[in-house]
C-alpha positions in Angstrom: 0.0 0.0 0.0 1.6 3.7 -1.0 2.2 5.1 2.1 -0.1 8.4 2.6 0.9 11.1 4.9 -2.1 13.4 5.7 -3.5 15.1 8.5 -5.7 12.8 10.7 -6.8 12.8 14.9 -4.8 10.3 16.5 -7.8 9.9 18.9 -9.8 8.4 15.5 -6.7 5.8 14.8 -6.9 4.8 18.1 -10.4 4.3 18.5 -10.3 1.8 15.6 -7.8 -0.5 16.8 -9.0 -0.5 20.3 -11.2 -3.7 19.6 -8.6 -5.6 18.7 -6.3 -4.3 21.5 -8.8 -5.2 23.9 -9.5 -8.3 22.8 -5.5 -8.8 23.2 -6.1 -7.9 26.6 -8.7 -9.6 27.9 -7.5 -13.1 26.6 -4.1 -12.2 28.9 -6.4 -11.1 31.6 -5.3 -6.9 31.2 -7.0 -4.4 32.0 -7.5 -1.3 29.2 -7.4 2.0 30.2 -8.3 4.5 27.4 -8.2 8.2 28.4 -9.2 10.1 25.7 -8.8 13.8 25.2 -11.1 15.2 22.5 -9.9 18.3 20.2 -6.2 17.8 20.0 -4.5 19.1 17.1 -3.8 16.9 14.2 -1.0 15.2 13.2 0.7 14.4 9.9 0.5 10.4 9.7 -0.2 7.5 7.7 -3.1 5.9 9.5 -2.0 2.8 8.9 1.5 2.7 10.0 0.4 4.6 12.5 -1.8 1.7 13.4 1.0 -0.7 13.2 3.0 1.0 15.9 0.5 1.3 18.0 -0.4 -2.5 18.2 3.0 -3.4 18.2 3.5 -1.3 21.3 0.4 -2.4 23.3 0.7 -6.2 22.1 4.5 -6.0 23.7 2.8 -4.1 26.7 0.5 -6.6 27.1 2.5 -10.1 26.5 5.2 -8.3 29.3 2.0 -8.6 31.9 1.9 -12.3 32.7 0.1 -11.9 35.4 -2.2 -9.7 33.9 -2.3 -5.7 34.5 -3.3 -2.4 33.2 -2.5 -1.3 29.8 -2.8 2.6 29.6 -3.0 5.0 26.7 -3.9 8.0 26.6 -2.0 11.2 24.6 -0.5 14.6 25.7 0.5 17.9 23.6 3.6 19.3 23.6 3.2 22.6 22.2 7.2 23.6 22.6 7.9 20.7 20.2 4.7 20.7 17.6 4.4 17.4 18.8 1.4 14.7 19.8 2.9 11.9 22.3 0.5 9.2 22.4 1.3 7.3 25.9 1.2 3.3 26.1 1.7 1.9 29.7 2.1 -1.0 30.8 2.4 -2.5 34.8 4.5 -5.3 33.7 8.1 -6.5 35.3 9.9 -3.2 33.5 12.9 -3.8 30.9 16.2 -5.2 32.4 19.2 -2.7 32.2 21.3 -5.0 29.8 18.3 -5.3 27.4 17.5 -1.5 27.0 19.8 -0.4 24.8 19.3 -3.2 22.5 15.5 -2.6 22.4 15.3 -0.9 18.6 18.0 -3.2 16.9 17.0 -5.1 14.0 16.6 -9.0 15.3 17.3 -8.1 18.8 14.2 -10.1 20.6 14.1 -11.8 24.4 10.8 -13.3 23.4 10.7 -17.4 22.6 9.2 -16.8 18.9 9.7 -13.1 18.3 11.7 -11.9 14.7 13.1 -8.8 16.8 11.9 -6.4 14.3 8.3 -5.0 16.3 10.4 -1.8 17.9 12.5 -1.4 14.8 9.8 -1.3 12.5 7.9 1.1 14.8 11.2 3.8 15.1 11.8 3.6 11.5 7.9 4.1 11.0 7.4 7.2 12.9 10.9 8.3 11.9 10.0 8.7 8.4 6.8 10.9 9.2 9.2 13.1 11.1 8.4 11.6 15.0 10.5 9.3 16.9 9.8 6.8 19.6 10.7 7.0 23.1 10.9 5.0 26.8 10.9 5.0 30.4 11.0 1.8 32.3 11.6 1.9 36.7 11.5 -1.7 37.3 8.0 -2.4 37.2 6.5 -1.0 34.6 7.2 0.3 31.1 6.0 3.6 29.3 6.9 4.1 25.4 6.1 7.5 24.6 5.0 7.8 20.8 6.1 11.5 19.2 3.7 12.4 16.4 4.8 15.9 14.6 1.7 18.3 14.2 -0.1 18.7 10.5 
């Protein structure tokens, strides 16, 4: 598919995967929390990459939780930056130390059947349409922190 870069609402995108993030989440016994805040600016995006990188980022959220959890999202303006950050959290185990710098290489994967290429994919993704990808984890818990430039 030609990739289309046009001005959309996140908060739309979002809305039309959450079925299947949901679903996601309830078979690994998750909890969704989706805080939505209506009339944010829009951003210049592909709706379906954009699409793609969010699903990658909650599935990973979610398959970290194996005890089950809370999955958040929700989005934030930055006005200084012209930037959207959409916000997934997770309340999962956090990333080990000697993992996080490895976390966007190509093949780089501490799942059992994972290729390695989810989070490098997603960088290169929101790298083309001028946003980058970023992360916090404490030790419990991991937040990626999605950068969307405004249209």
């Amino acid at each position: 598919k030609e990739v289309q870069y046009r001005p959309l609402q996140v908060v739309d995108v979002l809305r039309e995967i959450l079925p299947i993030i949901e679903t996601q989440a309830h078979l690994n016994h998750v909890e969704v929390l989706f805080q939505i805040k209506l009339n944010l600016p829009l951003v210049r995006a592909d709706s379906e990459l954009l699409k793609q990188v969010f699903l990658n980022i909650a599935k990973n959220g979610i398959e970290a939780m194996e005890d089950g959890g809370k999955l958040t999202i929700s989005q934030r303006l930055n006005k200084e930056d012209q930037m959207l950050t959409v916000v997934i959290g997770d309340t999962g185990p956090g990333i080990p130390a000697y993992v996080m710098d490895r976390i966007f290489d190509p093949f780089f994967t501490t799942k059992e059947h994972g290729t390695g290429l989810g989070l490098s994919v997603c960088q290169k993704i929101l790298h083309d349409m001028g946003g980058n990808i970023t992360f916090s984890t404490k030790g419990y818990g991991t937040t990626f922190y999605i950068h969307l430039p405004l249209a």
